[in-house]
C-alpha positions as CSV (number, residue, x, y, z in Angstrom):
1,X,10.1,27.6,-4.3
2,X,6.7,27.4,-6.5
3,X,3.7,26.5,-5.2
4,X,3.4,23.2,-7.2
5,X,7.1,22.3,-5.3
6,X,5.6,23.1,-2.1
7,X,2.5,20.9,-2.5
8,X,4.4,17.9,-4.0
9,X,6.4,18.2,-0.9
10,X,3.4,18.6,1.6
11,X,2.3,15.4,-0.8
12,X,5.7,13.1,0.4
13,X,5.0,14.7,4.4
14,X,1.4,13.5,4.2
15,X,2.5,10.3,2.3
16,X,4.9,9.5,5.1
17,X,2.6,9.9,7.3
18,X,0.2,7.5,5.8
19,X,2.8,4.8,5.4
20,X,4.1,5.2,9.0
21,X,0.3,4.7,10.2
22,X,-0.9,2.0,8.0
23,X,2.8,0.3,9.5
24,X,1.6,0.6,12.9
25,X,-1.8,-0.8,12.0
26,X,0.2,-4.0,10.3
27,X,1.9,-4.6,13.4
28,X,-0.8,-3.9,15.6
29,X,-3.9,-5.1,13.7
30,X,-5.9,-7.3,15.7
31,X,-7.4,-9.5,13.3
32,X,-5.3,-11.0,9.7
33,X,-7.6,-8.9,7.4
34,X,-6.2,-5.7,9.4
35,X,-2.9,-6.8,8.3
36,X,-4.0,-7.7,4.6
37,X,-5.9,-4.4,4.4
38,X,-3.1,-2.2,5.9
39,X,-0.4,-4.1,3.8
40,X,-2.7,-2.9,0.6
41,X,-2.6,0.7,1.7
42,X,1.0,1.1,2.2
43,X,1.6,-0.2,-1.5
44,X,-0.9,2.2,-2.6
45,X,0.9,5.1,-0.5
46,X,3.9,3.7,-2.3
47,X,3.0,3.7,-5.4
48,X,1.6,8.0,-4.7
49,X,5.1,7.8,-3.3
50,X,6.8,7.2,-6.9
51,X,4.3,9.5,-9.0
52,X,5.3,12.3,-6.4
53,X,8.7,11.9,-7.1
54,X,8.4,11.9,-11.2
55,X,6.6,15.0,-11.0
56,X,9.2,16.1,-8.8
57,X,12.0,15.1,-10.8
58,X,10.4,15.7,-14.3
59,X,11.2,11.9,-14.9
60,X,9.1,9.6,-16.4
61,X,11.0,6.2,-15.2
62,X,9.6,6.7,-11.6
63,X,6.1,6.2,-13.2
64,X,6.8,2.5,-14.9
65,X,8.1,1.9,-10.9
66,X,4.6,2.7,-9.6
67,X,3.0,0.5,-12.2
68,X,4.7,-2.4,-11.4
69,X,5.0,-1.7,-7.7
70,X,0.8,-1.1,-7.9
71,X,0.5,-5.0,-10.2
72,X,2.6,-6.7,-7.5
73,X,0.8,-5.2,-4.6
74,X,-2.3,-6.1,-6.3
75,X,-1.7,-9.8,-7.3
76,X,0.0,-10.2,-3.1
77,X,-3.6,-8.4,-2.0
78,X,-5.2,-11.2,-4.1
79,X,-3.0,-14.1,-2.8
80,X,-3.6,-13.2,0.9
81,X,-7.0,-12.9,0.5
82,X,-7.7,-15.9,-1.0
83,X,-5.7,-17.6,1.6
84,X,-7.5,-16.0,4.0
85,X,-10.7,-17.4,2.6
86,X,-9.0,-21.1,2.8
87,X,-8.2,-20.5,6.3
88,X,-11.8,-19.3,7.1
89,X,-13.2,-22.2,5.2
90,X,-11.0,-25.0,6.6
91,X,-12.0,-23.6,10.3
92,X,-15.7,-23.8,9.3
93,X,-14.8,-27.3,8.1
94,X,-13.3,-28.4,11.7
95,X,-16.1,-27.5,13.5
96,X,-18.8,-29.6,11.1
């Protein structure tokens, strides 16, 4: 084993990790914007997730699978936080 295998593969164990943390913050976050904010991590952690395994694998198809993953994580971190501004807004309405 080389030491670039070694540290892609300390890369998925730390990866994991990551996703199975920012999971337990998305089922246990207090507040919605813990649950939006924890949502964005794990796509990010995903998106490390499928450049680890290219340079694993030597393959350069896992790549276009991160970009897109990384867009549609972006445009659903963009759609829940602008319905979390409407929410906000409309309870700030209720109470005027």
């Amino acid at each position: 084993m080389t030491l670039l295998e070694f540290v892609i593969l300390f890369g998925f164990a730390l990866v994991i990790l990551g996703v199975v943390l920012a999971a337990i913050r998305l089922v246990r976050g207090p507040s919605l914007a813990d649950r939006i904010v924890a949502l964005d991590l794990m796509t990010v952690q995903l998106v490390s997730f499928g450049g680890l395994t290219a340079l694993l694998s030597g393959s350069a198809g896992f790549l276009d699978v991160a970009v897109v993953l990384a867009l549609v994580g972006f445009l659903a971190t963009v759609c829940l936080a602008r319905y979390l501004e409407r929410r906000i807004l409309l309870k700030a309405e209720e109470l005027t």
